[in-house]
N, C-alpha and C positions, 0 to 999 in steps of 0.2 A: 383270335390269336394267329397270328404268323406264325407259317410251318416254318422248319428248319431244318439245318440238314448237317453233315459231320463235314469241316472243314479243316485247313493249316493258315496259318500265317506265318511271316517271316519277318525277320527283325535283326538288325545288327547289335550285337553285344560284346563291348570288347575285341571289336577288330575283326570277329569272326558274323556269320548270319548262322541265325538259330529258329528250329521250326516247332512251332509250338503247334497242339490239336486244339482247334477251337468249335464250337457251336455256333455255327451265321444262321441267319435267314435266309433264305431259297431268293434269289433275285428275281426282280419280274420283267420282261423284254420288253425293251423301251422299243422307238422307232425305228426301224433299220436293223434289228435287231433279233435273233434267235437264243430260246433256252434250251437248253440241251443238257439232258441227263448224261452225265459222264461214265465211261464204262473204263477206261487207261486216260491217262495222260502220261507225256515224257517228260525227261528230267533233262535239264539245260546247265551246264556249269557257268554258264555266265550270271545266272538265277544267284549263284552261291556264292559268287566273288564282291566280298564287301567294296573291294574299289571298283566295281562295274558302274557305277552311280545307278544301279536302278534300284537301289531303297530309297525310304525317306531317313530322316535324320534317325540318327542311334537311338535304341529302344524305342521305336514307333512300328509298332506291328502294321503291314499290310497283308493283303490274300496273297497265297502262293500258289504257284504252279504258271506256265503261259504258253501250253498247248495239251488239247486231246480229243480223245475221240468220243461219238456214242449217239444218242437218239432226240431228237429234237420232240418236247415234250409242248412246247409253246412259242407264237410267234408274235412279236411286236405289229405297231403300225405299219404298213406302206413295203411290206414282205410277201411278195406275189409269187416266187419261186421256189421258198421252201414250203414244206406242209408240216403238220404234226406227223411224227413216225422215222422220218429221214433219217438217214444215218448217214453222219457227217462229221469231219475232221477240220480244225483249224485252229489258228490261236486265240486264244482266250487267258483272260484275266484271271486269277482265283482258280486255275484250273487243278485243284489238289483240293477238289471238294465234290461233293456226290451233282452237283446242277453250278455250271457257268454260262456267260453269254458269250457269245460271237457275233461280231458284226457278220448281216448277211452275206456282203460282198467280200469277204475273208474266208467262210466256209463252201468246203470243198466236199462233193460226196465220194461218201468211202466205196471203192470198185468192190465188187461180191467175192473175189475172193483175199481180200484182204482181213486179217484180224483184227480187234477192236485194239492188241496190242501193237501190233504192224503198222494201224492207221494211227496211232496217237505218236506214233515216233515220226510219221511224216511230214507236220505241217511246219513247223520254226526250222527243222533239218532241211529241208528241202527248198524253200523259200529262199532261205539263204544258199542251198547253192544255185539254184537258179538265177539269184542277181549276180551273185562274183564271176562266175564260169560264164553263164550267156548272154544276160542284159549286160551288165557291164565288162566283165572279162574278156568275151566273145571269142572263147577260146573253139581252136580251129580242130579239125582232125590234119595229124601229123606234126600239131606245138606238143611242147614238154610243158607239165603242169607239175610245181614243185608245192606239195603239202608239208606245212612244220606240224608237228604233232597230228601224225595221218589215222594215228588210231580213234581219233577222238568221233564222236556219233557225227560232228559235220565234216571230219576229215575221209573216214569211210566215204558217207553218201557221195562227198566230190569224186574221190580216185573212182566209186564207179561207174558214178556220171561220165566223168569225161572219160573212163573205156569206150562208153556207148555213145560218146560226140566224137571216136577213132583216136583221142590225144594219148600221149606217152607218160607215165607219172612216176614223179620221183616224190619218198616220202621219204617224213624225219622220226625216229621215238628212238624213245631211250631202253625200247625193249627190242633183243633180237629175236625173241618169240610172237610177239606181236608181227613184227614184220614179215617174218616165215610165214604166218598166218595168212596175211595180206596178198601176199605173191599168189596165193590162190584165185582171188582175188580179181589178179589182174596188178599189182604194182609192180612195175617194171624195174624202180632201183630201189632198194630199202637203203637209208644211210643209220646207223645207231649211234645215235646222240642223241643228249638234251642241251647240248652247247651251241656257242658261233661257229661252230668250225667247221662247216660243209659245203661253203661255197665251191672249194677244190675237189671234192667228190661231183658236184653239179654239173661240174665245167669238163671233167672227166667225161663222162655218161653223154650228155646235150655236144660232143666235139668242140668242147672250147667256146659253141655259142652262147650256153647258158638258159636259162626257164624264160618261156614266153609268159606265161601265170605264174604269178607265187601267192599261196594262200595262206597267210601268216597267223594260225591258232593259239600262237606262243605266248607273242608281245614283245615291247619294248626290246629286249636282250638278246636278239635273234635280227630286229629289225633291219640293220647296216650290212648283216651280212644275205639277209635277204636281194636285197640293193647290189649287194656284189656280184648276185645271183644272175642277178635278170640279163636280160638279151637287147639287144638293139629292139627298140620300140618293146619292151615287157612290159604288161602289165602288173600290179602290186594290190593285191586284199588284205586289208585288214578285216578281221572279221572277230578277232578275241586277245586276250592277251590275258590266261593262266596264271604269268609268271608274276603280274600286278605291277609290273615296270610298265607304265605309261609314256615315257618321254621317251626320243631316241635320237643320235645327230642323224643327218638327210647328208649328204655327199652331191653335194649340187652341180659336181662339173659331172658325173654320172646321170644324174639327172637330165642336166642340160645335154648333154653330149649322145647319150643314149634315147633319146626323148622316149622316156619313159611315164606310167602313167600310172598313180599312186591313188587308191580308193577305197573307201570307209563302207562296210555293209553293213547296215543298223538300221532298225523301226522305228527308233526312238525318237526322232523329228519328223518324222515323215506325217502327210497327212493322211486322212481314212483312204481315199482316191490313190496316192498311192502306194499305198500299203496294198489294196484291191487289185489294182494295176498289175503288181508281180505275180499277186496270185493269178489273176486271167493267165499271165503266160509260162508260168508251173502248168498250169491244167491243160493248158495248149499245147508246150513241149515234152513236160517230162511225166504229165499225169498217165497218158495213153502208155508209156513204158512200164509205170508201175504196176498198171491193170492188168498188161500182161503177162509179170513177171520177170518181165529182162532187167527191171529195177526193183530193188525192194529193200528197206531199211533193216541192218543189221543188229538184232536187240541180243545184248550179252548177258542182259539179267532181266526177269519179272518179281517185282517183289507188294505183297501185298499191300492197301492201301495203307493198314493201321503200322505198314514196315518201313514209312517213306523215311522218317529218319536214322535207319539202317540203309535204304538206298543212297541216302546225301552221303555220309559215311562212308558208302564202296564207293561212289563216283569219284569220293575225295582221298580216295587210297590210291589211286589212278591203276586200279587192277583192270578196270574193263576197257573191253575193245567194241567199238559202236554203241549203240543207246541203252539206255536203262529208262525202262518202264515202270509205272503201278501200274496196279488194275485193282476198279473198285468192283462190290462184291454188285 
């Protein structure tokens, strides 16, 4: 008989995504491949946005969760660098179950003095800001980096990334508590809104130049004035879109005129190489910051495993400011 183990799955019903507790079987590491007992993993609002397209069709339950931390229990074929024992962070599938897999070349080991909940809020937050801000953004020290929805667990990590790459950052929320918060921080302008209308605050702050980064958490309804944002030569991330507005007009003589440089950050095509890829250079730039503490993921809630659908729930009251963790027992 196959062992098993306490798991979730997710499922679209009626327009929303709903997480049921199921009973799987324990997976076994295929090639290239690590299992790892999970000790946290973090919570993604894009996980829970029925138009993110990453469900399958309505009522079709798949595994939830897709990143955490904890101890690699067993290793596939042609896996020369992990061991059993390791303790390691990265994304994974089904990760809102007591054992998931990770691709080798995706897992990162977790620095000694990191928690198992600190390490599971690292690997999908930070991956992403390492492609927007430095593979692709290449945001400088002394640009202006403008976050829409800066409280969110990837908007945190960015503002304080780009503290420690010297950038100046302007953020958006619809909280002026939040934002007060922030300033601690390190956020240089707080705007309060959840609307279009901050372009004229940006342009205020940046001397009329405007954001050399804009990292757009929001979506579609924000997008044009994001656009109004930018700077000669700006770069533009998309990375979420909350709001479920998908489409947006583009302003093509700004475009043209500004030669500006508009970019999608997502896994979701990408191949294993390079999915791998960004993680080498996470571990390479921003890994050594977090070991040492000068970076470290902001978690605003711990909620026990069997409480995840009370964590979907605060995440989706939009009370909290940076990540929201489980931790299984």
């Amino acid at each position: 008989m196959k062992p098993t183990m306490k798991s979730y799955t997710i499922q679209v019903q009626a327009g929303s995504t709903v997480l049921e507790p199921r009973e799987a079987p324990v997976p076994v590491a295929g090639a290239g491949q690590v299992l790892v007992r999970l000790h946290a993993a973090g919570l993604n609002r894009g996980e829970f946005i029925a138009a993110h397209g990453l469900h399958a069709k309505a009522g079709t339950p798949k595994p939830a969760g897709a990143e955490g931390a904890g101890e690699i229990v067993a290793v596939g074929a042609g896996v020369a660098h992990w061991k059993v024992g390791g303790r390691v962070m990265g994304r994974c599938g089904g990760a809102f179950a007591e054992y998931a897999l990770m691709e080798a070349g995706e897992a990162m080991a977790v620095p000694s003095g990191l928690s198992w909940e600190e390490a599971a809020a690292v690997p999908l937050t930070f991956t992403v800001v390492y492609d927007m801000l430095i593979a692709q953004g290449k945001l400088a020290a002394g640009e202006w980096l403008l976050v829409t929805g800066v409280s969110s667990g990837v908007g945190v990590a960015a503002l304080k990334t780009a503290k420690l790459l010297g950038a100046r950052v302007i953020g958006t929320s619809g909280s002026a508590e939040k934002l007060e918060k922030l300033k601690a921080l390190g956020l240089d302008v707080g705007i309060r809104t959840r609307s279009a209308d901050f372009c004229d605050a940006v342009l205020q702050a940046t001397g009329s130049r405007g954001a050399n980064l804009i990292v757009n958490n929001v979506g579609g309804t924000v997008f044009a004035e994001c656009v109004r944002s930018l700077a000669f030569e700006g770069r533009f991330a998309t990375v979420g879109y909350v709001d479920g507005v998908m489409k947006a007009e583009i302003d093509i003589d700004a475009l043209h005129s500004k030669r500006l440089m508009l970019f999608g950050v997502s896994n979701k095509l990408r191949t294993a190489e390079q999915r791998a890829a960004t993680v080498r250079g996470l571990v390479a730039d921003l890994l050594p910051m977090i070991a040492d503490g000068r970076l470290r993921p902001v978690i605003d809630r711990v909620f026990a495993f069997d409480e995840l659908p009370a964590a979907k729930a605060y995440m989706e009251s939009n009370a909290h400011l940076g990540k929201i963790v489980v931790r299984l027992a």
